[in-house]
C-alpha positions as protocol buffer text, in pm:
chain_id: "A"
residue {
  index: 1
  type: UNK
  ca { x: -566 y: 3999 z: 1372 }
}
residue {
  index: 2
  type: UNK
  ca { x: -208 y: 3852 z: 1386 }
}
residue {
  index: 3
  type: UNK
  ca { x: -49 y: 3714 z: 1074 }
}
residue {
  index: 4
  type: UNK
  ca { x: -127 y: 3362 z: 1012 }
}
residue {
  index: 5
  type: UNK
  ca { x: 149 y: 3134 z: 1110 }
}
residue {
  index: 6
  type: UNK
  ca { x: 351 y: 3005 z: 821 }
}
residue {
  index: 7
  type: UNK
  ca { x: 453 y: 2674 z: 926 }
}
residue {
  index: 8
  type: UNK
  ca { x: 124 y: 2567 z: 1088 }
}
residue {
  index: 9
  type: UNK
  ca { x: -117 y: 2258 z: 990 }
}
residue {
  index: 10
  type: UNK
  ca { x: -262 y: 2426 z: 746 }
}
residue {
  index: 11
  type: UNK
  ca { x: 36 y: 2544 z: 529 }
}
residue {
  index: 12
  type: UNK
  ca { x: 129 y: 2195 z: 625 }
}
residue {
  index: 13
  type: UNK
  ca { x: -119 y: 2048 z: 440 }
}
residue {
  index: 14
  type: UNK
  ca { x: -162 y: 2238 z: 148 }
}
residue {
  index: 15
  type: UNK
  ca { x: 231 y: 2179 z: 68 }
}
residue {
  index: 16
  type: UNK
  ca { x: 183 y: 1796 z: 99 }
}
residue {
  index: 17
  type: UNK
  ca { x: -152 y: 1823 z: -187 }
}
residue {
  index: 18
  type: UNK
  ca { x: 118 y: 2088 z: -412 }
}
residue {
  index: 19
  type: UNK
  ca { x: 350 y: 1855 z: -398 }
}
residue {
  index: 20
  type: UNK
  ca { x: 111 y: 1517 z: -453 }
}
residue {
  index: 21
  type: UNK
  ca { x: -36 y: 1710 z: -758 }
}
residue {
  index: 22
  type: UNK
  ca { x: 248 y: 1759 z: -899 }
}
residue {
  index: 23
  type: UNK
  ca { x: 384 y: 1409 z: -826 }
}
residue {
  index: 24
  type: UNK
  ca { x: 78 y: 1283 z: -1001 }
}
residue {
  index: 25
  type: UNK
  ca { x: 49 y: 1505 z: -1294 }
}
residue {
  index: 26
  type: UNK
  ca { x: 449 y: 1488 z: -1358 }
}
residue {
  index: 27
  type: UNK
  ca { x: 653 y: 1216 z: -1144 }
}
residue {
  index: 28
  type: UNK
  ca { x: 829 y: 1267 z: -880 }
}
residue {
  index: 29
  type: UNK
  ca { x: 1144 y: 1401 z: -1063 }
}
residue {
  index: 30
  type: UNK
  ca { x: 906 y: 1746 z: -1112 }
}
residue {
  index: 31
  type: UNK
  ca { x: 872 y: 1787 z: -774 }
}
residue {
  index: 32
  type: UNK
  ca { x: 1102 y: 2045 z: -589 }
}
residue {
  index: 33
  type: UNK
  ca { x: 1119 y: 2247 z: -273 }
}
residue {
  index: 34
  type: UNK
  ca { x: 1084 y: 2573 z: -497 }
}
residue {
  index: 35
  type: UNK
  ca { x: 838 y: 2481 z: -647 }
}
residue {
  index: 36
  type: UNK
  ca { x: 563 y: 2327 z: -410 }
}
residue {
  index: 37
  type: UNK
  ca { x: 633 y: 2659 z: -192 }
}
residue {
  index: 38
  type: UNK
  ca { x: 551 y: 2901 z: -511 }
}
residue {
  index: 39
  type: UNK
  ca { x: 258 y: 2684 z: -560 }
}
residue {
  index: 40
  type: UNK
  ca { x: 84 y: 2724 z: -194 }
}
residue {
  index: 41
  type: UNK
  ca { x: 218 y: 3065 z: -165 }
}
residue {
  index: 42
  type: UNK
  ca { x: 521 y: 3004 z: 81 }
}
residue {
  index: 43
  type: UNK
  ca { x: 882 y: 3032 z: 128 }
}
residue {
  index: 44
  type: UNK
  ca { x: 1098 y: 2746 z: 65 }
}
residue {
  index: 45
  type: UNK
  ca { x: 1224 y: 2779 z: 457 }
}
residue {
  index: 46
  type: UNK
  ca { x: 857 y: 2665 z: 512 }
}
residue {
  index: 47
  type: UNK
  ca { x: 911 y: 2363 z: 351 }
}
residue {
  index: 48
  type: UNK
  ca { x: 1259 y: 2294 z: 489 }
}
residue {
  index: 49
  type: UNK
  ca { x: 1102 y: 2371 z: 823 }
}
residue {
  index: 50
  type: UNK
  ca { x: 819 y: 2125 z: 818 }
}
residue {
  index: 51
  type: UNK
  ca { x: 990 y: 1841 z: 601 }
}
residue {
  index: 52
  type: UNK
  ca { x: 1401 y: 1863 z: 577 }
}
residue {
  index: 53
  type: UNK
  ca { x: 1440 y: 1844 z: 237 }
}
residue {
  index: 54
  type: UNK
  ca { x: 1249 y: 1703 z: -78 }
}
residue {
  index: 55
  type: UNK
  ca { x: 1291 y: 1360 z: 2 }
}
residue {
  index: 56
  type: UNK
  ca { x: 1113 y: 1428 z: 365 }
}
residue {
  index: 57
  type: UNK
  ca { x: 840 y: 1575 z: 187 }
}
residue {
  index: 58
  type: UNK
  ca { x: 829 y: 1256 z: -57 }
}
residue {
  index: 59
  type: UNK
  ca { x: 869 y: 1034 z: 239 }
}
residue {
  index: 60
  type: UNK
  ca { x: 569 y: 1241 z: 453 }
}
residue {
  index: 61
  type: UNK
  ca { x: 354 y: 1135 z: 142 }
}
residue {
  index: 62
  type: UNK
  ca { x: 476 y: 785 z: 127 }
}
residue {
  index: 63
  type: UNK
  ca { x: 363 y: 786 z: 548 }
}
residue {
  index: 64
  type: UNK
  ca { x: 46 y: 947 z: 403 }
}
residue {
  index: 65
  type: UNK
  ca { x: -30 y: 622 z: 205 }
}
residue {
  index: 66
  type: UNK
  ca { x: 61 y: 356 z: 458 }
}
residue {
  index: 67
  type: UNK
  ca { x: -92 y: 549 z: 730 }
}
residue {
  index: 68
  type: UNK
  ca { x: -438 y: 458 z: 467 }
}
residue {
  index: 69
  type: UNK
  ca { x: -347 y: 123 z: 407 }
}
residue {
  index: 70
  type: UNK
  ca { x: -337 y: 66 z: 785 }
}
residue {
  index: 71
  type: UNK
  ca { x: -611 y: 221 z: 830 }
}
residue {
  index: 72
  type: UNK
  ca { x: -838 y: 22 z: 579 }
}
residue {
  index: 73
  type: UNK
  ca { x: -675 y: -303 z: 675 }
}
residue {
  index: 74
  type: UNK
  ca { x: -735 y: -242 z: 1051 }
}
residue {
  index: 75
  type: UNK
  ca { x: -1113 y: -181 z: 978 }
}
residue {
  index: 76
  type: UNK
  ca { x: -1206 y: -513 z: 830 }
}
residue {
  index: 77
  type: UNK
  ca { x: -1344 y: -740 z: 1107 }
}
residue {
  index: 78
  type: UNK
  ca { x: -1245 y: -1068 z: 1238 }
}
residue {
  index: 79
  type: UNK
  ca { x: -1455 y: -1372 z: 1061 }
}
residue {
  index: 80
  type: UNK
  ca { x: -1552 y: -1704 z: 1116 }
}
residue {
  index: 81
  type: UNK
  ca { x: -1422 y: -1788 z: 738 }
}
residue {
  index: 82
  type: UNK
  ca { x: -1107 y: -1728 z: 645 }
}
residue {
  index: 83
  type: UNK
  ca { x: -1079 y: -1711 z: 323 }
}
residue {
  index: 84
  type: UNK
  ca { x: -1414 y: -1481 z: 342 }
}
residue {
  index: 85
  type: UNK
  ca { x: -1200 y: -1238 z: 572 }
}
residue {
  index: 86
  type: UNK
  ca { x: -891 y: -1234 z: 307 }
}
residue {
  index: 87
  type: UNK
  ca { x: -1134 y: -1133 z: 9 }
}
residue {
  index: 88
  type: UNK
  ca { x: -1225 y: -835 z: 243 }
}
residue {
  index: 89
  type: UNK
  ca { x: -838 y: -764 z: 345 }
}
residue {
  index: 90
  type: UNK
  ca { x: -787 y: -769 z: -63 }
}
residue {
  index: 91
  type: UNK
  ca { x: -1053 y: -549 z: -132 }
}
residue {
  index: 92
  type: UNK
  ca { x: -959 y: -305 z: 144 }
}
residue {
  index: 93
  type: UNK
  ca { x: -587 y: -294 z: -49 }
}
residue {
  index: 94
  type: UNK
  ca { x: -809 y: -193 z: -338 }
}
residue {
  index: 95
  type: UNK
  ca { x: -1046 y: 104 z: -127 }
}
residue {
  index: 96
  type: UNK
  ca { x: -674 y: 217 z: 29 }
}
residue {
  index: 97
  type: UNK
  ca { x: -481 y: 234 z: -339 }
}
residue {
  index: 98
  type: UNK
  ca { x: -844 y: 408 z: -474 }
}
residue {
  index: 99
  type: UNK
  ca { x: -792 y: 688 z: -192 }
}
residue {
  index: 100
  type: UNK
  ca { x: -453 y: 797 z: -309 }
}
residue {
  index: 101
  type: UNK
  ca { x: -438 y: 689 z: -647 }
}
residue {
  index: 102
  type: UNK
  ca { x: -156 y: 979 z: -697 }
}
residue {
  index: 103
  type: UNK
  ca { x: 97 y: 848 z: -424 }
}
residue {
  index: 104
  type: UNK
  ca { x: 64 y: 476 z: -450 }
}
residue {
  index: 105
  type: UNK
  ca { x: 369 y: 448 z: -691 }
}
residue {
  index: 106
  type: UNK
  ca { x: 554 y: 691 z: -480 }
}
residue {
  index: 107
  type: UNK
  ca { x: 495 y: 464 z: -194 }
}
residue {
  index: 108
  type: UNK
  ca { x: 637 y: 130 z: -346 }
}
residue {
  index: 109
  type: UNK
  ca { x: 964 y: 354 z: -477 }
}
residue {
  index: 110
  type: UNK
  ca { x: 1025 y: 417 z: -100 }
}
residue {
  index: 111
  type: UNK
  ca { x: 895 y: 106 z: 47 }
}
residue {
  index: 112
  type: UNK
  ca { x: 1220 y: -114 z: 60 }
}
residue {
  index: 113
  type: UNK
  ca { x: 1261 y: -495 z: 180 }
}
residue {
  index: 114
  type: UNK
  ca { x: 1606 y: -434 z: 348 }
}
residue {
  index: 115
  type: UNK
  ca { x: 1442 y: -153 z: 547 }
}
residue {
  index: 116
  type: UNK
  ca { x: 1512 y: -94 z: 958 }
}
residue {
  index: 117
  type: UNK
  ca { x: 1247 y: -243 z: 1114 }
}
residue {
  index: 118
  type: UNK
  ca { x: 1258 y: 91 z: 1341 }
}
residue {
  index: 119
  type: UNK
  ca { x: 1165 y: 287 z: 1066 }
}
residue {
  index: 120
  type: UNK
  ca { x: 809 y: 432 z: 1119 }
}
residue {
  index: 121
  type: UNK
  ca { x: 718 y: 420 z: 756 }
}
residue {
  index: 122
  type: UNK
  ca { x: 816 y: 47 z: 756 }
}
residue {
  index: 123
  type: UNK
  ca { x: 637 y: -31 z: 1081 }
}
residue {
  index: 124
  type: UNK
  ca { x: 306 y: 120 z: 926 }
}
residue {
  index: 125
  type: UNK
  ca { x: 344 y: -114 z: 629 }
}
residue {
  index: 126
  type: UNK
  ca { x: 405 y: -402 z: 853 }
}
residue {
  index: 127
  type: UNK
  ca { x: 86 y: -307 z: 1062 }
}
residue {
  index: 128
  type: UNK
  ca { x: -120 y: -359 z: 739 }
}
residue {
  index: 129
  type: UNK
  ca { x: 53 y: -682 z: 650 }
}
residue {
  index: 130
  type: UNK
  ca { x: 68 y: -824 z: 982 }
}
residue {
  index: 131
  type: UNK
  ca { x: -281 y: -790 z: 965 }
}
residue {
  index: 132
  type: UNK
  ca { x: -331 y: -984 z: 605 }
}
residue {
  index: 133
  type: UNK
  ca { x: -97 y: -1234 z: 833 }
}
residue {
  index: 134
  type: UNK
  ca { x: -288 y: -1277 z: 1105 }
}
residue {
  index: 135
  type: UNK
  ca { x: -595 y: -1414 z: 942 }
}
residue {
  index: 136
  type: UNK
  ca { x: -315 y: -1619 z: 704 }
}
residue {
  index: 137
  type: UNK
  ca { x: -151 y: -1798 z: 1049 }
}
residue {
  index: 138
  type: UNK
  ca { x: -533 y: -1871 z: 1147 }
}
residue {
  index: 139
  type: UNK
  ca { x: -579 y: -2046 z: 816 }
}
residue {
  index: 140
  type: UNK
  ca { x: -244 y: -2222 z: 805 }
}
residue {
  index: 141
  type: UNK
  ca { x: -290 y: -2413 z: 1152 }
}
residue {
  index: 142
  type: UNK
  ca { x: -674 y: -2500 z: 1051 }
}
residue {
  index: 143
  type: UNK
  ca { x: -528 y: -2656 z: 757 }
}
residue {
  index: 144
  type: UNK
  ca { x: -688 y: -2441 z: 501 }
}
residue {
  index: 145
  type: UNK
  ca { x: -362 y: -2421 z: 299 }
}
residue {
  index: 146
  type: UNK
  ca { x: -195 y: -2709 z: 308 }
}
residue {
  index: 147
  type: UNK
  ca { x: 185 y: -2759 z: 281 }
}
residue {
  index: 148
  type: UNK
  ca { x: 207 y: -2338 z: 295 }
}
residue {
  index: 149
  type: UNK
  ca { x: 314 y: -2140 z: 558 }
}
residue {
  index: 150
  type: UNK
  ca { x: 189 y: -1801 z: 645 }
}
residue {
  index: 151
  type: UNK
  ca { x: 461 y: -1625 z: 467 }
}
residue {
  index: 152
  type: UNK
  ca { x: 463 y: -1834 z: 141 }
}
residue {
  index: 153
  type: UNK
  ca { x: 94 y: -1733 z: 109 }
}
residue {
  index: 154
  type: UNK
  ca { x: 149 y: -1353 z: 205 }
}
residue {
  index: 155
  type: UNK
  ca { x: 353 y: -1325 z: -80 }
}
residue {
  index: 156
  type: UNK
  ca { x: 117 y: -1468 z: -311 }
}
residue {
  index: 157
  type: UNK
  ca { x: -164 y: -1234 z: -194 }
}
residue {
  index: 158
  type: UNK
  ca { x: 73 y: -918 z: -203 }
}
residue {
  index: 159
  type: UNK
  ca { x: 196 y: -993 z: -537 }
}
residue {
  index: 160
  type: UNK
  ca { x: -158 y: -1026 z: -631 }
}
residue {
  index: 161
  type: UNK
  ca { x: -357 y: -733 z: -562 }
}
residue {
  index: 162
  type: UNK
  ca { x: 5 y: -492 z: -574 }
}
residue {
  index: 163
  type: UNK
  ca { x: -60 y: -608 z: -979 }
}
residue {
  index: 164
  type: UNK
  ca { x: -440 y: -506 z: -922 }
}
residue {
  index: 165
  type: UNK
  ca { x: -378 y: -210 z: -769 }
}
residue {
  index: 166
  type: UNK
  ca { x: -142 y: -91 z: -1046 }
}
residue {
  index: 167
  type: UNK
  ca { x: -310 y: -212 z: -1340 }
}
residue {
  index: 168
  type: UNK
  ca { x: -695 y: -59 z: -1206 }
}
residue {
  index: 169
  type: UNK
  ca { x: -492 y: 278 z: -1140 }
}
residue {
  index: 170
  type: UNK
  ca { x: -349 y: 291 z: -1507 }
}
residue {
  index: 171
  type: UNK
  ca { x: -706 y: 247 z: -1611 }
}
residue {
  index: 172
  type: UNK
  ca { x: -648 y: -145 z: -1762 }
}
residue {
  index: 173
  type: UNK
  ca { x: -912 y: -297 z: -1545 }
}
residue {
  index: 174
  type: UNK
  ca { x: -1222 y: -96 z: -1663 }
}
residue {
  index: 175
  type: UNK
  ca { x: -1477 y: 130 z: -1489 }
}
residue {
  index: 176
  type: UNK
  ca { x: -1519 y: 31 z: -1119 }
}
residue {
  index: 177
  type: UNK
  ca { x: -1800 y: -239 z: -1114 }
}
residue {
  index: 178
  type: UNK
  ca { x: -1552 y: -421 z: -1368 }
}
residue {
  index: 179
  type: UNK
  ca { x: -1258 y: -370 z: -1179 }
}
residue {
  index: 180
  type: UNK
  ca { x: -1421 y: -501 z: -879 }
}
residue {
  index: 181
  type: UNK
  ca { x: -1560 y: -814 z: -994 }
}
residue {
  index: 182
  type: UNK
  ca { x: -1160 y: -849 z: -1139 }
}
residue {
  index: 183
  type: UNK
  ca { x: -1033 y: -827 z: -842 }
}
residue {
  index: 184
  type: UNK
  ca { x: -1307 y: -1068 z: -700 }
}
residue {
  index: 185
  type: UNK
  ca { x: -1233 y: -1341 z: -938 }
}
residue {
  index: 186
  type: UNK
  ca { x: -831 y: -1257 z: -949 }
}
residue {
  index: 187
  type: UNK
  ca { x: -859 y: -1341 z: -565 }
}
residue {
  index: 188
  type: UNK
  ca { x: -1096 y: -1600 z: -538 }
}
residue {
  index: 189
  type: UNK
  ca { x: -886 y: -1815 z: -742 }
}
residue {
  index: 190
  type: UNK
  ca { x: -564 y: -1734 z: -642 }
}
residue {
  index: 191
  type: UNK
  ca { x: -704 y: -1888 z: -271 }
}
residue {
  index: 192
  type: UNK
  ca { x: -902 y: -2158 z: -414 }
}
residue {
  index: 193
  type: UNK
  ca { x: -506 y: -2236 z: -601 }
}
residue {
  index: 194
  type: UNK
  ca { x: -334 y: -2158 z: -242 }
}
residue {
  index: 195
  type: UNK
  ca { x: -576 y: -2426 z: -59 }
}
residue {
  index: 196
  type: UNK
  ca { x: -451 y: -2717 z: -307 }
}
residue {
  index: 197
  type: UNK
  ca { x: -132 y: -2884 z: -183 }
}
residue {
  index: 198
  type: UNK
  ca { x: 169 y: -2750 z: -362 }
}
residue {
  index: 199
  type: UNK
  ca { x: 289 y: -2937 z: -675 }
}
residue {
  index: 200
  type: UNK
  ca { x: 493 y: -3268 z: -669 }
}
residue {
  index: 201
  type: UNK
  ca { x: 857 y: -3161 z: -697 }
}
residue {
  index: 202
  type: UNK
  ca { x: 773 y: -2771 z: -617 }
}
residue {
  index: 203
  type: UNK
  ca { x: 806 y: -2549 z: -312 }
}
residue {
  index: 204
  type: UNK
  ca { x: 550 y: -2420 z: -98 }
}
residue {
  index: 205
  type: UNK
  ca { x: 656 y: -2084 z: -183 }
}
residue {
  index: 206
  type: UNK
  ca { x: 629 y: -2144 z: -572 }
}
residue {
  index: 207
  type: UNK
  ca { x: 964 y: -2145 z: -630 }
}
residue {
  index: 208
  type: UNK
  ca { x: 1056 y: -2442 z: -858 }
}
residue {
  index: 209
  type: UNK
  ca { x: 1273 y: -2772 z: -741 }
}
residue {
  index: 210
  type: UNK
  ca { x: 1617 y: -2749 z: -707 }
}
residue {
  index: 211
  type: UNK
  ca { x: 1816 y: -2942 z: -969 }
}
């Protein structure tokens, strides 16, 4: 038999779960080229090979979560309700941070507003929010939510479950049927809030007045 190749799918792989490991076990300051190699069993120049650097190893993780996040989104179906449809687009967030409870604060530390829209790791976050947006426009133009537009009400929902995401993955929520029924009330509020017209002398976005 030949000798396996060293910068194949597999070795691949296994360096991207060394290196999430370690990210989760000891941040992502602990994780270094040397060291995810000695841990599968590699060079370094396998590493360099498949990934650049450290941060292209990072960044291949962060691609890793919003490659899941799309992916969850994408599967929720079209409904006649609304608001039914968003309460399944939260609670996919929630089954997407639950898969890679290790990376999801990796992926925020890379995910950046002022981003290139080009970037593929940006375009794969967009995917999923475009999504949550989609169903959001639908709402808007029924009148659902009134005085909000689609991106006023985005924001509320990503602040939202990004703060139930974080807190359930830090353990603050409880066990899972508790954290669930959290994140069911936490959301079924926040739209039953988002369908009243916005308060005299505020924004649609929540911001206050100007003075």
């Amino acid at each position: 038999m030949g000798r396996p190749k060293e910068h194949g799918a597999q070795t691949r792989a296994a360096l991207l779960t060394a290196a999430a490991e370690i990210l989760h076990a000891e941040g992502a300051q602990a994780v270094s080229v040397r060291r995810v190699a000695a841990v599968v069993g590699t060079s370094t120049r396998a590493v360099y090979s498949l990934f650049d650097d450290k941060e292209g190893l990072l960044r291949e993780l962060s691609m890793d979560v919003a490659e899941t996040m799309r992916r969850h989104h994408e599967a929720v179906p079209s409904m006649d309700d609304p608001i039914d449809e968003i309460l399944e687009l939260a609670l996919a967030y929630r089954a997407a941070a639950r898969e890679k409870p290790q990376l999801y604060d990796l992926f925020f530390a890379m995910v950046s507003p002022r981003a290139d829209r080009a970037d593929p790791l940006f375009a794969l976050v967009y995917r999923s929010f475009e999504r949550v947006l989609t169903v959001v426009r639908r709402a808007v133009a029924a009148g659902v939510f009134p005085g909000r537009d689609e991106f006023s009400v985005g924001r509320h929902l990503f602040a939202l479950v990004h703060g139930l995401a974080s807190l359930e993955l830090r353990g603050v929520l409880g066990d899972a049927p508790t954290a669930v029924n959290v994140w069911r009330q936490s959301v079924g509020a926040t739209l039953v809030g988002l369908q009243q017209p916005p308060a005299p002398g505020g924004r649609a976005d929540g911001a206050p007045a100007a003075t």
